[in-house]
C-alpha positions in Angstrom: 131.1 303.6 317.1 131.3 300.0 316.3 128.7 297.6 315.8 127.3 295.2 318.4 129.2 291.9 317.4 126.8 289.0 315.8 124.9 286.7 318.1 125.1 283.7 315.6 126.3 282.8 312.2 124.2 280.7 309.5 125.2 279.4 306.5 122.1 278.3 304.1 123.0 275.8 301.5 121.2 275.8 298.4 119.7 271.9 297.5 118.1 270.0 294.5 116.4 267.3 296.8 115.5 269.3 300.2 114.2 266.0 301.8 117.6 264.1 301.1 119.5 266.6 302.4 117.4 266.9 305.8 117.4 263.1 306.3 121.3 263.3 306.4 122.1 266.7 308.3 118.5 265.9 310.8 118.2 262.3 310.6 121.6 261.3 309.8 123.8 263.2 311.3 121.0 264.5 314.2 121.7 268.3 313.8 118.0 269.5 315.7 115.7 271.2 313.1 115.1 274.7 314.8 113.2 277.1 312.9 111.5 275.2 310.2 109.8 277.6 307.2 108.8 275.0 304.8 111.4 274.8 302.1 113.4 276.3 304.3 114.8 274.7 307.6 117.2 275.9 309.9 119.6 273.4 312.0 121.5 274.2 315.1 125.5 272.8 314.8 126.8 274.4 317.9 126.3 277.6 320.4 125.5 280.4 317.8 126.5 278.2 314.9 123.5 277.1 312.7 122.9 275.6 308.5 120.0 276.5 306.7 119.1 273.6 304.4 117.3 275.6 301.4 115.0 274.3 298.5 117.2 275.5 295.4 114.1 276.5 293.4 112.8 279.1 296.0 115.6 280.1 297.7 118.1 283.3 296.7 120.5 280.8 294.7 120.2 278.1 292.9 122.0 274.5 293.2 125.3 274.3 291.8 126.7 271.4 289.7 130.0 271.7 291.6 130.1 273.1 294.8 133.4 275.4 296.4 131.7 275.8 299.7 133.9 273.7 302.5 132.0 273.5 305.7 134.0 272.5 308.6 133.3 271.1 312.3 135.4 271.3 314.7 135.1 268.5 317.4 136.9 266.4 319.6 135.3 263.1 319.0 136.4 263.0 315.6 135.8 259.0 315.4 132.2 259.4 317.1 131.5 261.8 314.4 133.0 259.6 311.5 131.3 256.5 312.4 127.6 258.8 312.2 128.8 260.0 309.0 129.2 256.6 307.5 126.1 255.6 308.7 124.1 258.8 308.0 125.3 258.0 304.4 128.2 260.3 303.8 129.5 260.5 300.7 133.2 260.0 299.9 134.3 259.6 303.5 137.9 259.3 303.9 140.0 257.7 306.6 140.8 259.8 309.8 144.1 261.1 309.4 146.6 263.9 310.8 147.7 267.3 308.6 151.0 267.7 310.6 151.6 270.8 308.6 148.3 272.4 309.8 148.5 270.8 312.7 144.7 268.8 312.5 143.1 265.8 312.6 140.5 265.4 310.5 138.2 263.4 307.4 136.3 265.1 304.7 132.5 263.5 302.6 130.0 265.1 301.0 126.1 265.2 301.5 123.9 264.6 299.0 123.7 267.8 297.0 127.7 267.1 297.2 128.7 269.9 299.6 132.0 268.7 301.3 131.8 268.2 305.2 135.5 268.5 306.8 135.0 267.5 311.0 138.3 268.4 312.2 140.2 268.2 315.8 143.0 271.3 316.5 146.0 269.9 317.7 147.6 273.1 318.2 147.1 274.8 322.1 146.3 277.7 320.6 143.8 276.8 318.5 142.3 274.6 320.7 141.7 277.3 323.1 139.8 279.3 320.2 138.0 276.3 318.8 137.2 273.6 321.4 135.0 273.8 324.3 137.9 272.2 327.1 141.0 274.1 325.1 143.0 270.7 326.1 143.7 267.7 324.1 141.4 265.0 324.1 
């Protein structure tokens, strides 16, 4: 027998300065706090997609120095999103451009404990059907 298959996925990031971090992801970039525990505060990204925004001297880990965690959101207003980055802050925030190899359209920044952000658009029909609400290009 298998299991029952998850009703939601949350990935908890591990911050230095929990306030800076929550005036970019809440304020910023207007993810809606929904479970707030104190130095902990969960943020809802999408249907059954959620961040946890961590102080990194209670939480399970500790801030890193330099992070290898890519966190990716997939959108089709890639330009809506880029301009709210910019003005939320962001870090680093490239130019909108096209992977024709991957067949994306996307930017990368970082928030302020340097975590890099990569909103991205599928070009491909398949993956569009997987990834985007409409599974037709915008």
């Amino acid at each position: 027998m298998s299991p029952a298959e998850p009703s939601a996925t949350l990935v908890n990031l591990y911050y230095h300065d929990l306030e800076a971090a929550m005036r970019f992801w809440a304020e910023g970039l207007r993810f809606p706090v929904v479970v707030d525990q104190g130095w902990a505060k969960i943020l809802r990204l999408g249907e059954g997609s959620y961040l946890g925004l961590v102080d990194g001297q209670r939480g399970y880990h500790r801030p890193q120095e330099k992070s290898a965690v890519l966190i990716t959101i997939v959108t089709d207003d890639l330009t809506g999103w880029w301009e709210r980055a910019g003005q939320a802050g962001a870090q680093g925030l490239t130019p909108i451009q096209i992977n024709s190899e991957l067949q994306i359209e996307r930017f990368f920044c970082r928030d302020p404990g340097g975590y890099t952000l990569e909103f991205q658009r599928f070009l491909n029909p398949q993956a569009r059907r997987v990834f985007h609400r409409t599974g037709g290009c915008a």
